[in-house]
VOSEBA-543946 format. One record per residue (C-alpha): residue in one letter; residue number from 1; y, z, x. Coordinates in nm, 3 decimals. Layout:
r lumpa a; lumro NUM; north Y; up Z; east X
...
% end
This chain:
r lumpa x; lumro 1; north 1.134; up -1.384; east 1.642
r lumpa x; lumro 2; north 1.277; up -1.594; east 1.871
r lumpa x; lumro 3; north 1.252; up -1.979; east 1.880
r lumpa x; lumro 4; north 1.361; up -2.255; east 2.162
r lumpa x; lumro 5; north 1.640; up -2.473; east 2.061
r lumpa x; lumro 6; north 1.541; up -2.822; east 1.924
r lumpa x; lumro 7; north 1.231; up -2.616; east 1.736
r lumpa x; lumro 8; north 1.192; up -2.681; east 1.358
r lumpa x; lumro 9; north 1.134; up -2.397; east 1.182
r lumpa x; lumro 10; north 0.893; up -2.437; east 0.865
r lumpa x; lumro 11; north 0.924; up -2.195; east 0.556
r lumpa x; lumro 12; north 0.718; up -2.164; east 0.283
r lumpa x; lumro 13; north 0.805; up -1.913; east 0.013
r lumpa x; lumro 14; north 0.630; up -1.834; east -0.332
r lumpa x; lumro 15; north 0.849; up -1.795; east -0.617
r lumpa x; lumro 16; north 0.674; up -1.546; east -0.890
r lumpa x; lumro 17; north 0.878; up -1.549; east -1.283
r lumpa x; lumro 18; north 0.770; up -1.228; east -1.446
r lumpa x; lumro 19; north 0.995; up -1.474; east -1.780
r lumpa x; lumro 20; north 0.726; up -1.777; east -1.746
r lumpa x; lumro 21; north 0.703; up -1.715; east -2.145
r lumpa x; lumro 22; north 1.071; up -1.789; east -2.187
r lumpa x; lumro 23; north 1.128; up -2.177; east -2.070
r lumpa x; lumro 24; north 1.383; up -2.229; east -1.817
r lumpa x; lumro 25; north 1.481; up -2.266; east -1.488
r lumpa x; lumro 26; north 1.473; up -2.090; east -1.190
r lumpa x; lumro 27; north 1.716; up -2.152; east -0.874
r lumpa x; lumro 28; north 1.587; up -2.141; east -0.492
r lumpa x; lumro 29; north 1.863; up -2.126; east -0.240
r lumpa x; lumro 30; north 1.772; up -2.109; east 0.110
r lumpa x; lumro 31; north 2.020; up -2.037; east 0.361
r lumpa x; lumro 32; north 2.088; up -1.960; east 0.730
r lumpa x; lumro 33; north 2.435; up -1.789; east 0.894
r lumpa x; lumro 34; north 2.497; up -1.758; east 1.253
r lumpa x; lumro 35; north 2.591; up -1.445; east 1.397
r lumpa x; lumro 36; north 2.940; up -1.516; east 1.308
r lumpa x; lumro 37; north 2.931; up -1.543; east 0.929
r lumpa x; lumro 38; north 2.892; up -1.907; east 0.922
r lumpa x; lumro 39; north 2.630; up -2.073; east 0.710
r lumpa x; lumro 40; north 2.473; up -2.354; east 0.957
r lumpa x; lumro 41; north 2.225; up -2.477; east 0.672
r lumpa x; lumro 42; north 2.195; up -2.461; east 0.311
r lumpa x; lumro 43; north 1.892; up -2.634; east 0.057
r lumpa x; lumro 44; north 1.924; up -2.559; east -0.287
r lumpa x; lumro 45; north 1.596; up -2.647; east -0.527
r lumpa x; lumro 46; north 1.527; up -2.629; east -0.947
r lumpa x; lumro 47; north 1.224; up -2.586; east -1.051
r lumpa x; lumro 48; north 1.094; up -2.552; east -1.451
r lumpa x; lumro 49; north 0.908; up -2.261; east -1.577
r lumpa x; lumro 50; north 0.673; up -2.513; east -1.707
r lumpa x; lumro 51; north 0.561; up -2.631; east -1.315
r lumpa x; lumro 52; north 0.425; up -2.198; east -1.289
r lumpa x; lumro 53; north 0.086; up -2.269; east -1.093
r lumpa x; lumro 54; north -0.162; up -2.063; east -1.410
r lumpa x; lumro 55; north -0.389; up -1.990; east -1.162
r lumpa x; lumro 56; north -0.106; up -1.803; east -0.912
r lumpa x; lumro 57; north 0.169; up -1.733; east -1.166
r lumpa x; lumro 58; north 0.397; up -1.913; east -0.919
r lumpa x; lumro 59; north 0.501; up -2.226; east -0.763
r lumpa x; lumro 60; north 0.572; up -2.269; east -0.360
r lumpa x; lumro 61; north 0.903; up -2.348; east -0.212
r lumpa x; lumro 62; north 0.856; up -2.544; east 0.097
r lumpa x; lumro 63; north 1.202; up -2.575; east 0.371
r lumpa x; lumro 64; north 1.179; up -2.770; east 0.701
r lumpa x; lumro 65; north 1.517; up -2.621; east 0.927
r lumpa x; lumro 66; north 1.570; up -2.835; east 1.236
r lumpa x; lumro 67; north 1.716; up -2.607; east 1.514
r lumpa x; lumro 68; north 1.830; up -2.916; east 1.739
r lumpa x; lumro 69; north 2.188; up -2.833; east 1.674
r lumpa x; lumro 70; north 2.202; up -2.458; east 1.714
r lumpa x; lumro 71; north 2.351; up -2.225; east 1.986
r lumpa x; lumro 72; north 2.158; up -1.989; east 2.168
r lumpa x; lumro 73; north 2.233; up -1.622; east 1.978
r lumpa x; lumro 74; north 2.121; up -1.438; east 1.611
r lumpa x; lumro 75; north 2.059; up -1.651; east 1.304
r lumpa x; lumro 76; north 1.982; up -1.486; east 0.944
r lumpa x; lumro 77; north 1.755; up -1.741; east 0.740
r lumpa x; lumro 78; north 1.771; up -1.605; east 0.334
r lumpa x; lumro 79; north 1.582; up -1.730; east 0.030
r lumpa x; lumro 80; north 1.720; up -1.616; east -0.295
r lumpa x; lumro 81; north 1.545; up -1.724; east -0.652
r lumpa x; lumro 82; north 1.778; up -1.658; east -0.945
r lumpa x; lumro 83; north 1.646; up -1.716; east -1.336
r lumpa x; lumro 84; north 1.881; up -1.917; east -1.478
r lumpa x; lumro 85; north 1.881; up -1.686; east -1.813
r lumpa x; lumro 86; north 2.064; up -1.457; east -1.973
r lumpa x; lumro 87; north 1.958; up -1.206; east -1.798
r lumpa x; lumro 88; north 1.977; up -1.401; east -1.452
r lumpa x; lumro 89; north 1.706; up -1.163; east -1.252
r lumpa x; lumro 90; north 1.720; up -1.242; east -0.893
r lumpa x; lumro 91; north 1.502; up -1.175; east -0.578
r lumpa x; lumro 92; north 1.596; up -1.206; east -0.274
r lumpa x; lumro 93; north 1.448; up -1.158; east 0.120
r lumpa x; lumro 94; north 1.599; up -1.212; east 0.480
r lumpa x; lumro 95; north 1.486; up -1.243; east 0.869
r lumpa x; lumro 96; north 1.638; up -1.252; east 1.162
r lumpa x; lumro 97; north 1.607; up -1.433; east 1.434
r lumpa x; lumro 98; north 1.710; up -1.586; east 1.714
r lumpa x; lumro 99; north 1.750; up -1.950; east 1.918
r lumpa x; lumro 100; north 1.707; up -1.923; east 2.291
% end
């Protein structure tokens, strides 16, 4: 996909716990890196096991990303959720794209 510069890109993500039984918490970084291996944004968000949506099994992670400040070239935007248990099971997905 490909965006113009000063375009704010909106991401909404659901965040599934196949653990909601077992309280804790679950960690939702999102992050983007320029083609160069530098990370140009970073959010981090907790959320509780106990604030699972019954109806969905989830809850929705919401990210606003200004791109007023980026070059034009190849971005990677990534959202990783990581249990914060013993276990620590983590998901995580990526897309490309790019600021004209």
């Amino acid at each position: 996909r490909d965006f113009p510069a000063g375009d704010t890109l909106s991401l909404y993500a659901e965040v599934y716990d196949n653990k909601a039984g077992t309280p804790h918490a679950v960690e939702i970084k999102t992050t983007v890196t320029a083609d160069d291996g530098k990370v140009v944004f970073s959010a981090a968000d907790r959320r509780r096991t106990e604030e699972i949506n019954a109806t969905s099994g989830g809850f929705g992670h919401a990210v606003k990303i200004p791109l007023a400040d980026y070059r034009p070239g190849r971005y990677v935007l990534r959202v990783e959720a990581r249990a914060l248990i013993s276990d620590g099971a983590s998901a995580a997905r990526e897309l490309e794209f790019r600021v004209r």
